[in-house]
Each structure stands twice: as C-alpha cells, then as structure tokens.
N, C-alpha and C positions, 0 to 999 in steps of 0.2 A: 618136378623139382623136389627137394628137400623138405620134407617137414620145419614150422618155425621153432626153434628152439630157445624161448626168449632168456635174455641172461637175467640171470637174477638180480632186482635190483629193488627200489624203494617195495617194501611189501606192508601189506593192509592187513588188518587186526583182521578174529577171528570174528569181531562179533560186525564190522562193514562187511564181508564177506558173505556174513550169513542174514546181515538185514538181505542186499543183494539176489543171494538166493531167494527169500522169503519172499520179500517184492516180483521177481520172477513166476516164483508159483501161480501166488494168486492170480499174478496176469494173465496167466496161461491157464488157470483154472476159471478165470472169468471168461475168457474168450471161448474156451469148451463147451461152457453153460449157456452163454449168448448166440452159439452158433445153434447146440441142443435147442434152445428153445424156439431160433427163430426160426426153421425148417423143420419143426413140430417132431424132432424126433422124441419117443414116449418108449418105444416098444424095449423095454426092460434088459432083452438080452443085446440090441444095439447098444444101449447107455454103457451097459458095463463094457463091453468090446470097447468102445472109445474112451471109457475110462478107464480101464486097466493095460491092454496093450495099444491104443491109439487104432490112427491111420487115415488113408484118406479119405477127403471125404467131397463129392462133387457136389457145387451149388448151382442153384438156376434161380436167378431172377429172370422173371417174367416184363418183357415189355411189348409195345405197340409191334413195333418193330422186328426184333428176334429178340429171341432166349438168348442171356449171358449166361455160359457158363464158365464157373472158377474152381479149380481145387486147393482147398485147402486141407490141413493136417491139421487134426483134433488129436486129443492124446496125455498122455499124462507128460511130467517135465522130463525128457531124456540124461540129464544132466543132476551131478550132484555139487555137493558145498565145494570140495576139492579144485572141480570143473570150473568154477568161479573166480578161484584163485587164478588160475589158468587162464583164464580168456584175458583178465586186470591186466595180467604180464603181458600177454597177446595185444591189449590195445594202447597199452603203457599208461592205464589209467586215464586215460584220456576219451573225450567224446569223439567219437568216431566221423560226426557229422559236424561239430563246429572247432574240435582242438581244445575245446577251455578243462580245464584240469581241475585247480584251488578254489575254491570254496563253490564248488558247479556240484548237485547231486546229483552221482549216476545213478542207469540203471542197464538193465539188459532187455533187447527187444530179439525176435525172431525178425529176420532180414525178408524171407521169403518167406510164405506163410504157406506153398503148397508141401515145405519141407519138414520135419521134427525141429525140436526146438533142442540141437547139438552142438555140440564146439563150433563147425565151422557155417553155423547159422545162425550166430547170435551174435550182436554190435552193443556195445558200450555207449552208448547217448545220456548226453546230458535230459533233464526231465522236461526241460520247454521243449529241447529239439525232439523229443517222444513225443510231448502234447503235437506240435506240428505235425511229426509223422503219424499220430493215431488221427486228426482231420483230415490228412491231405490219404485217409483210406490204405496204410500201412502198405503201403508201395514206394518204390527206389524213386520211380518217376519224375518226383517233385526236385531230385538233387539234379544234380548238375552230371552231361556224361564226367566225367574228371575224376569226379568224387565217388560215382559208383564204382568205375574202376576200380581204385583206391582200396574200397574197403571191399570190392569182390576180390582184390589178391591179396588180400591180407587174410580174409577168411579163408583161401586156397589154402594158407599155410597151416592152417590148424589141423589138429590129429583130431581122431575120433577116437576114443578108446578101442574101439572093436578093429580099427585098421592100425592100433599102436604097435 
C-alpha cells in the first residue's frame, strides 16, 4: 500500500517535540546500559559497536527447563527531532493503546524490541499505558488481538527515511 501521508493538522511546539525526543533517548539509552550490564558485556570494542552503530543482540536466560532465547536491538536512537513531529501526525497525537489525547502525557516506546527504534517501530502511549507495558515485560501480548492489529497497520504506513 501507500505510504501514510498524514494531513496536516493540530501541530505541537518545538519544545513538546523535543521534550519527546529527549524522554525517548534516555529510554533507549537506559535500556542499552540495562541490557550491557545485565549479560556482562565489558569488552570495550563491543560497547562502542552497540553504541555507536547498534544491532542485534541475542539473549539467554538460563532455566531448569531450556534456555529462552530473545533478540533484541541495542543501539543508539534511529530517529531525529523532525522524526517526532512525524510519528504525533502519524498517531494524531493520540495514545495508541488507550485513545486519551488532552491533558494525557505522551511518550514514544519501541513496539518490538528485536527491531531499531524507527518511524515504523515506535507507538505514542500515554505514560501509565508505558508504565503497564514496561511490567507486563514490553511485549504486544498483554493487548488485545484488535488492538495489535490496529497499531501493527498503522505502523505499516509509516516511511523510514532510507525507503522515502
């Protein structure tokens, strides 16, 4: 289909934008360093690899049972201030997971966590529905089918810059 081309409409200051972005970063700079330290990675020319161009990175927790293995993507943040504006229009300002808009603080999550943190992998959530999804272990799972759907096509519609 079609890339979304959202029409221009109610637009956010430069400085919601770039709280937005900011709160983004650190998320994503905390979750690098929580992952670094919890799979003891030390070895110096690993850290910068993951912090300067990313990628992925396979985990194993250990149990009785079998080894879970999960991949996630460490990385620095794919996306810029611009890219923010972008996504607002993209989700119409709105929480992706519950709809409340006026006086709700958003923010931006990574949807999939084995993917970068790009246009069409990042959801606009209110900050309780973030608190929810950072317990319920930052998986779709906890939503409802309906609602994944939902916002897995709406994320379809978003551009990447590198496929603009």
């Amino acid at each position: 289909g079609q890339p979304f081309q959202p029409v221009t409409g109610e637009r956010v200051g430069k400085n919601t934008r770039n709280k937005l972005f900011q709160k983004l970063t650190n998320r994503e700079d905390r979750f690098l360093q929580q992952i670094l330290k919890e799979y003891n990675v030390t070895n110096e020319a690993d850290v910068a690899r993951y912090k300067t161009l990313g990628g992925a990175m396979e985990l194993v927790e250990e149990s009785d049972n079998d080894d879970q293995r999960q991949v996630v993507w460490v990385g620095p943040l794919q996306i810029d201030a611009d890219d923010v504006e972008y996504l607002l229009e993209i989700w119409k300002n709105r929480c992706a997971i519950t709809g409340t808009r006026l006086g709700t603080v958003l923010e931006l999550i990574r949807w999939n966590e084995s993917r970068p943190s790009t246009c069409d992998n990042l959801v606009l959530v209110a900050q309780h529905a973030k608190q929810t999804w950072d317990e319920q272990g930052r998986n779709p799972r906890h939503l409802s089918f309906d609602l994944q759907e939902k916002i897995e096509r709406r994320l379809s519609t978003c551009r990447v810059d590198s496929k603009a």
